[in-house]
N, C-alpha and C positions, 0 to 999 in steps of 0.2 A: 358499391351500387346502393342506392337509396332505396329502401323499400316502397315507402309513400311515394314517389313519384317516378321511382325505376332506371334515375337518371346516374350517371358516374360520377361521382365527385372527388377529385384529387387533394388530398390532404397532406399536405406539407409538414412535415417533422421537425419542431425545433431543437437546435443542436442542445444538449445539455454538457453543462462544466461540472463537473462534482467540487465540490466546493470542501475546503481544506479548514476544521477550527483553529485557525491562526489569530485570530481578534485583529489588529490594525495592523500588527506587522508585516510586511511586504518584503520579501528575501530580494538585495540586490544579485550577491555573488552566492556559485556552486557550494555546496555545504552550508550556509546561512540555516539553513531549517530543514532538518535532519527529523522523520522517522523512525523510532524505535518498536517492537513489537516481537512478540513472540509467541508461540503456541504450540500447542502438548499434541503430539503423536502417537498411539500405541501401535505400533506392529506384533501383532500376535501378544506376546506380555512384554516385549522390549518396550520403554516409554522414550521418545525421544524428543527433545525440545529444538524445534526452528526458528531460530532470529534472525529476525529481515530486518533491512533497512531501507528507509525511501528516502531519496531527496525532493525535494519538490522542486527548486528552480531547474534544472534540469535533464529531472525523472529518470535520476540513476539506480537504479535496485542491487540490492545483494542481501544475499539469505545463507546459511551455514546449519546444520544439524550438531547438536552435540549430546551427549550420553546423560550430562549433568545441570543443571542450571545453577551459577553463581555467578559471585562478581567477580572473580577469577575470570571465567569464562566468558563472563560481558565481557570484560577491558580485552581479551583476547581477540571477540569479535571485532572492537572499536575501532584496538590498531590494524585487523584487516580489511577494514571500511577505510579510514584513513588511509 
């Protein structure tokens, strides 16, 4: 409702796309553009790291906790994303 003249007005909401830093590339097929990511948890003094993955074309998720972070532990995650 419009204060200045008291009257209703209906405002339409444009949809938003969240938009992805990809530069010009445009992913044909499933896994083309793969997400990596991860982030530090503490529970109480346990610290624990979550690695997610996103696909973008499409928008398959998967995310794992583990105790350690290495590259042991990526390539572990990888082949369970694969």
């Amino acid at each position: 409702m419009s204060a200045a003249s008291g009257r209703l007005h209906e405002h339409q909401c444009n949809s938003r796309i969240t938009k992805v830093k990809r530069g010009n590339y445009y992913p044909l097929y499933p896994g083309d553009l793969v997400k990596l990511d991860y982030v530090i948890k503490f529970i109480g003094e346990i610290r624990r790291y979550a690695v997610s993955a996103i696909d973008y074309n499409n928008e398959f998720a998967f995310s794992h906790a583990y105790s350690s972070l290495s590259s042991a532990r990526s390539m572990d995650f990888w082949y369970e994303v694969i």
